[in-house]
C-alpha positions in Angstrom: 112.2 174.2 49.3 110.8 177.7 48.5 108.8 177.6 45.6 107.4 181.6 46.7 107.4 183.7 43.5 108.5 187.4 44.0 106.4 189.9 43.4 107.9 190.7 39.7 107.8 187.1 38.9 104.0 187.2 39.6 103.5 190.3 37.8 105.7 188.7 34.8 103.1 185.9 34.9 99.6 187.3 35.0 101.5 189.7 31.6 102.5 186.8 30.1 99.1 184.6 30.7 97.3 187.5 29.1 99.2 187.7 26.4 99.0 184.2 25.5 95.2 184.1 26.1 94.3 187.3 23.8 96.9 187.6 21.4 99.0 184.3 20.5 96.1 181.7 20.7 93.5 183.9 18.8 96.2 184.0 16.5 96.6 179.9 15.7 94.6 179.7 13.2 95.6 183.0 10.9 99.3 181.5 11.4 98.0 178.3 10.7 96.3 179.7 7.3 99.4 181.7 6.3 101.8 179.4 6.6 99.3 177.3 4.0 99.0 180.1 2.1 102.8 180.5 1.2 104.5 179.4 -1.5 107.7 178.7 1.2 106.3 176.5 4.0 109.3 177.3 6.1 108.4 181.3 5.2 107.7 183.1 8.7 103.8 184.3 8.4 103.0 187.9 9.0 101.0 187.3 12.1 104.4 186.1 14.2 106.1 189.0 13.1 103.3 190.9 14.2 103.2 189.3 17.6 106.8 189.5 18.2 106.8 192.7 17.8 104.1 193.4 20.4 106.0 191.0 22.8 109.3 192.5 23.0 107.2 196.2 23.0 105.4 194.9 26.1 109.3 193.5 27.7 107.8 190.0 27.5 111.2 188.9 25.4 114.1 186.6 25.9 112.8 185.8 29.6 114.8 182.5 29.6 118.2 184.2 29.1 119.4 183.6 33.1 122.8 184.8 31.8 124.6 187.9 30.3 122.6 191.0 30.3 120.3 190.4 27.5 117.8 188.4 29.6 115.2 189.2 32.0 117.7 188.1 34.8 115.2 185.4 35.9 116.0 182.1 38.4 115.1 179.0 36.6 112.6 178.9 38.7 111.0 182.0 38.2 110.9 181.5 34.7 109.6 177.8 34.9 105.7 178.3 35.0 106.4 181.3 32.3 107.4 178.4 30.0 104.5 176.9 31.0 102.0 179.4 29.7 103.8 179.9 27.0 103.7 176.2 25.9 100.1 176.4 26.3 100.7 177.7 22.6 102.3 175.5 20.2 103.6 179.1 18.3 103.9 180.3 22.2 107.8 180.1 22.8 108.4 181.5 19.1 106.5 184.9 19.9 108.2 185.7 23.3 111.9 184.5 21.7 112.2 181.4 24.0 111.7 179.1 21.5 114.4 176.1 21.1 116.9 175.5 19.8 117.8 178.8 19.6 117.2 179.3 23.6 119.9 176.4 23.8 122.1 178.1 21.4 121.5 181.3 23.2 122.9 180.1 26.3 125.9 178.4 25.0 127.1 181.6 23.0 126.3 183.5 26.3 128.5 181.4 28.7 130.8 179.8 26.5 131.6 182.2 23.7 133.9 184.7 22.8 133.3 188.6 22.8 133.8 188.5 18.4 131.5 185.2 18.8 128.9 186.8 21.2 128.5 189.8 19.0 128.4 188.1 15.1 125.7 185.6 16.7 124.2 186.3 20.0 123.2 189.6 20.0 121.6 189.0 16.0 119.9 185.7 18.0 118.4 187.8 20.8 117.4 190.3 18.7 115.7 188.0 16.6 117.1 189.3 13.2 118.2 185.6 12.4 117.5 182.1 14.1 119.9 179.1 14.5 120.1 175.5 14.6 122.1 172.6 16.5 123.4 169.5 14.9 124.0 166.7 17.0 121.9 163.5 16.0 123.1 161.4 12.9 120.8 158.9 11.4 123.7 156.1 11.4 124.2 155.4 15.3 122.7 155.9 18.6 123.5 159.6 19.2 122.2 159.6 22.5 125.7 157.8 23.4 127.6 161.1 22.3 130.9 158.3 21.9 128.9 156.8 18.9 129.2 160.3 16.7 131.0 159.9 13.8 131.1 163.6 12.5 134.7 164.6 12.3 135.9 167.9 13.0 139.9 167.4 11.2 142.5 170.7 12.3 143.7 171.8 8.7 145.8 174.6 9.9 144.0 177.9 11.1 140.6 176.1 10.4 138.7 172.8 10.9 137.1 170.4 8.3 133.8 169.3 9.0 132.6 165.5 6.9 129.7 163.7 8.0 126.0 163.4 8.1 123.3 164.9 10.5 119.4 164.7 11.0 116.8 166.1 12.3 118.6 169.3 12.6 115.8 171.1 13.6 115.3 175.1 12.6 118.1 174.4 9.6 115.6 174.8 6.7 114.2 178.4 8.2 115.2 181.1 5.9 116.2 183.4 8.4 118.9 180.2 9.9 122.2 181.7 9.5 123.7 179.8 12.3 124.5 175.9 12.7 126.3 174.7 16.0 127.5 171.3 15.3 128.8 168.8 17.8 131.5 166.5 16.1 134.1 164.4 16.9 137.8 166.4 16.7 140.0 163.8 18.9 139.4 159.8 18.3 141.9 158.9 21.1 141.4 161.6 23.3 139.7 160.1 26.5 136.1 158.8 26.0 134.5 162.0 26.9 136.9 164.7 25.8 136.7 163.4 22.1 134.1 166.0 21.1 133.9 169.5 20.1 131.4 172.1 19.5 132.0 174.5 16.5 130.1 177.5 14.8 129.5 177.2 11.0 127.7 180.1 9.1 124.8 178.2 7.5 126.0 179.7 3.9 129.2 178.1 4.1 130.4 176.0 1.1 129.7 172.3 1.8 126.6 172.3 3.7 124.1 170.5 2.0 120.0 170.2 3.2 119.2 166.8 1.7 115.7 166.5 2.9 113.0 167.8 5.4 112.0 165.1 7.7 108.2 165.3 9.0 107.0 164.7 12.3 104.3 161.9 12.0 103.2 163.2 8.5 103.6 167.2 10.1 105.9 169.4 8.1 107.2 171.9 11.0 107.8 175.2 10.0 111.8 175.5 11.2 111.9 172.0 9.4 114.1 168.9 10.4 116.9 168.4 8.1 118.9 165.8 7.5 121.9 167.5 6.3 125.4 166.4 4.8 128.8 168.6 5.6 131.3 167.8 2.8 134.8 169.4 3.3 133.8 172.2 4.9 135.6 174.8 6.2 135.2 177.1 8.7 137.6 179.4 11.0 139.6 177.5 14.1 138.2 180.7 15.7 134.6 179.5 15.5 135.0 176.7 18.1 133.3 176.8 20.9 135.1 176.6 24.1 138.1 174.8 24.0 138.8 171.3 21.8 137.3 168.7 23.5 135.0 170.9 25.7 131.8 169.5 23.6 130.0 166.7 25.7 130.8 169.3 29.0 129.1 171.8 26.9 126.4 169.6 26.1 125.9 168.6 29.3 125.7 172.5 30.6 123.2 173.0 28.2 120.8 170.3 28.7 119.6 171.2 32.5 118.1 174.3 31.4 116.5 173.4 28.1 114.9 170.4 29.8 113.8 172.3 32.1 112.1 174.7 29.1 110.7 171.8 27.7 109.4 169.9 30.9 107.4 173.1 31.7 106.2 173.5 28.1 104.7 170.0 28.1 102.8 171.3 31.3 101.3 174.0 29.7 100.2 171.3 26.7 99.1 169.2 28.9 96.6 172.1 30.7 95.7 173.0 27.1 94.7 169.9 26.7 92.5 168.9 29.6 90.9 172.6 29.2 89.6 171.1 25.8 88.6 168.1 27.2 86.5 169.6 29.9 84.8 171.6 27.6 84.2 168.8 25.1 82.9 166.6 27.7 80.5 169.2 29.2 79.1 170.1 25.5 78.6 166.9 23.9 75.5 164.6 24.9 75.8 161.6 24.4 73.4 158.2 26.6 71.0 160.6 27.8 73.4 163.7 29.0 76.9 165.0 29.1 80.1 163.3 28.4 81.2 164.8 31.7 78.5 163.2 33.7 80.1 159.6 32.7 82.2 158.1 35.4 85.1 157.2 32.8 85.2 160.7 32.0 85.2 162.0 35.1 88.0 159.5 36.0 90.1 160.6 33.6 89.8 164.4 33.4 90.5 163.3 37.9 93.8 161.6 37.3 95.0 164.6 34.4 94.7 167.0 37.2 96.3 165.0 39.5 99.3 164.0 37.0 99.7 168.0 36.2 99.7 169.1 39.9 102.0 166.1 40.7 104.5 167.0 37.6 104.6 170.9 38.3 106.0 170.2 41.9 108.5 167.8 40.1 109.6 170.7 37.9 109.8 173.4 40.0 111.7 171.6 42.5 114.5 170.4 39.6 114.2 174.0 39.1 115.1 175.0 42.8 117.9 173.1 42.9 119.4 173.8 39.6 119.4 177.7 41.4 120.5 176.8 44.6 123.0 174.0 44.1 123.8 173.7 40.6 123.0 171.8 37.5 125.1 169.0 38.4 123.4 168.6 41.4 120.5 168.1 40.3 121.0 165.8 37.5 118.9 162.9 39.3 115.7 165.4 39.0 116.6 167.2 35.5 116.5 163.2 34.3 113.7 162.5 36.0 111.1 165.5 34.8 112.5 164.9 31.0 110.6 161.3 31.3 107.6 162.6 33.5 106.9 165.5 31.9 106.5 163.6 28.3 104.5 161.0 29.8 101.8 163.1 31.6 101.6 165.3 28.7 101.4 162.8 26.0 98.8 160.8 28.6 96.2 164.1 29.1 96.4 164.7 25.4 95.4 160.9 24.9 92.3 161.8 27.1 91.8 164.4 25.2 91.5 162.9 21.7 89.7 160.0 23.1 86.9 162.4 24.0 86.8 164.7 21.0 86.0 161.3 19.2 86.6 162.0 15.5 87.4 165.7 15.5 90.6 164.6 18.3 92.1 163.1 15.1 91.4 165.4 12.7 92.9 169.4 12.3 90.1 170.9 13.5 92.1 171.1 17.1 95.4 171.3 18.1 95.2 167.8 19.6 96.5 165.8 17.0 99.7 168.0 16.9 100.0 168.3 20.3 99.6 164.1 20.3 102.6 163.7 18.0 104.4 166.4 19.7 104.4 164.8 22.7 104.9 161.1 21.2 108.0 162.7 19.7 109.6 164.3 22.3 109.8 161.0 24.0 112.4 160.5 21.7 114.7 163.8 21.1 116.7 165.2 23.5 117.6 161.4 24.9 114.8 159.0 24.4 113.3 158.2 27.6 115.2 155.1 28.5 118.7 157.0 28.8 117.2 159.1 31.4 115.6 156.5 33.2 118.6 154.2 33.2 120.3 157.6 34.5 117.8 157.8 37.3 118.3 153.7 37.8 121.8 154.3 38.4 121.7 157.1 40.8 119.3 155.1 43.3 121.0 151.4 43.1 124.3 153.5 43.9 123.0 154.7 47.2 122.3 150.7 48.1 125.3 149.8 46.8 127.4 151.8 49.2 125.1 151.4 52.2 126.1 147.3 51.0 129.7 148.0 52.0 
């Protein structure tokens, strides 16, 4: 394994670091009070138009895009600890346009879409002149077993009719969302796996109906989660994606990736994090000195840096071989870093909050956001136990066969 970053990579890094550090997190709070100020609170605040602006002027835009020629053209593994810093930030991703789901969306329309499809929605996405969503999870079964989706995509001649009910369709209620990918269910008896589809339904389209934002642990995120209801409605046989019964294959293509994306985030959350703690514990006084002088404290802010350095290598090295021998291949380790990069993350930011005391559960820091960021994520995406029992599998195989 060659984790060595080229020369641009490392330039692309110490840009992007700076960035982060002078211009996005000096700018939390004035997002923070804008978005509080509005009348919408989906409304995009001046401040991030402001800061995208200045990061695709700088180049620092659409780095994650490995395909077409859009992107920056980096490895998944160059662009890994570039996710990182830019997690650092919970508006981070958002400024650089590599924020999800439209990095997800980004890469299906790139690989799997068609030249009208590409340019109606991809080039808009990566321009950022409008923002998307994906619609997979439904509140009424287990929709991390993709055979329990009950959305039906029905053929009615040259289009498709979309019933059923989603949640947590994150980025819907955004008012610049003008495009909904939605993974239903267009063949019943079709084998197990080949029942699915992907199709492409302008957000405006009749039928498509936002029945509530869902919060976050009490947090109302800005792209919002919505659990929305599709009712009759109709969109072009044109706007599938791929071919009928191509969706759990393009599900699966577009997991490695995004996991990856989010993995590296939740390293740079977790180094947010234990920078706060350090210099909490080394200003507050408390038994006759520091915080930081207290073995407990010292224990913990030990084992964060540990669990960090330890995750990282985990990362980068799903990252390696997603480059070098393909997604597939490394399914064993894209599973893996999905449950180990929630649990360190969601671990230091515990440390964290613990030694903020009071203010680690109130707004004055990003803690408590991070905290039920982190708690969350455990969930979406596959809670944690379908990727463990996925990692579970993979190793009992190899002692099953050496049994024979």
């Amino acid at each position: 394994m060659d984790f060595a970053f080229s020369a641009r990579a490392t330039e692309l890094q110490d840009r992007v670091r700076s960035f982060v550090d002078t211009q996005v997190i000096p700018a939390e709070p004035v997002y923070d009070r804008q978005l509080a100020e509005a009348a919408d609170p989906h409304a995009l605040p001046p401040i991030m138009v402001e800061l995208k602006e200045k990061a695709r002027a700088e180049g620092l835009w659409n780095l994650f895009l490995t395909h077409g020629g859009r992107g920056a053209g980096l490895t998944n593994l160059e662009y890994a600890p570039l996710a990182e810093l830019m997690g650092r930030s919970i508006i981070g991703n958002e400024v650089f346009n590599c924020s999800a789901p439209d990095t997800g969306n980004m890469e299906l329309l790139a690989l799997f879409g068609t030249a009208e499809q590409r340019e109606r929605w991809l080039n808009p996405l990566l321009d950022a002149r409008i923002r998307s969503c994906f619609a997979m999870t439904e509140p009424d079964v287990a929709s991390s077993d993709a055979r329990n989706i009950r959305t039906r995509l029905t053929r009615d001649g040259d289009h498709y009719v979309v019933d059923g009910r989603k949640w947590y369709t994150s980025g819907i209620l955004d008012p610049d969302c003008a495009l909904i990918i939605l993974m239903g269910v267009s063949d019943p008896a079709a084998p197990t796996y080949r029942q699915q589809s992907m199709i492409l339904i302008p957000r405006d389209t009749p039928g498509v109906t936002v029945l509530r934002d869902l919060p976050m642990f009490g947090y109302t995120d800005r792209l919002g989660h919505g659990e929305v209801l599709f009712e009759n409605v109709r969109v072009p046989a044109s706007n599938l994606l791929g071919g009928e019964g191509e969706g759990f294959a393009l599900a699966q293509g577009r997991l490695g990736p995004g996991r990856m994306h989010y993995a590296m985030r939740a390293v740079g959350f977790a180094e947010r994090a234990l920078r706060l703690m350090c210099e909490r514990t080394l200003s507050r006084v408390a038994f006759g000195g520091p915080l930081a002088d207290q073995g407990v404290v010292r224990e913990w802010i030990a084992r964060s840096r540990i669990e960090i350095e330890q995750l990282r290598l985990l990362v980068l090295k799903s990252a390696w071989l997603m480059d070098t021998v393909g997604n597939a291949a490394a399914r064993l380790e894209v599973a893996a870093i999905k449950v180990a990069a929630l649990d360190v993350a969601h671990r230091v930011v515990d440390r964290a909050v613990q030694a903020h005391g009071a203010a680690g559960v109130s707004d004055d820091t990003v803690l408590a956001r991070l905290f039920s960021i982190t708690r969350a994520l455990k969930i979406a995406d596959g809670p944690d136990e379908v990727h463990l029992r996925t990692v579970a599998r993979h190793e009992l195989a190899r002692y099953k066969e050496n049994a024979r």
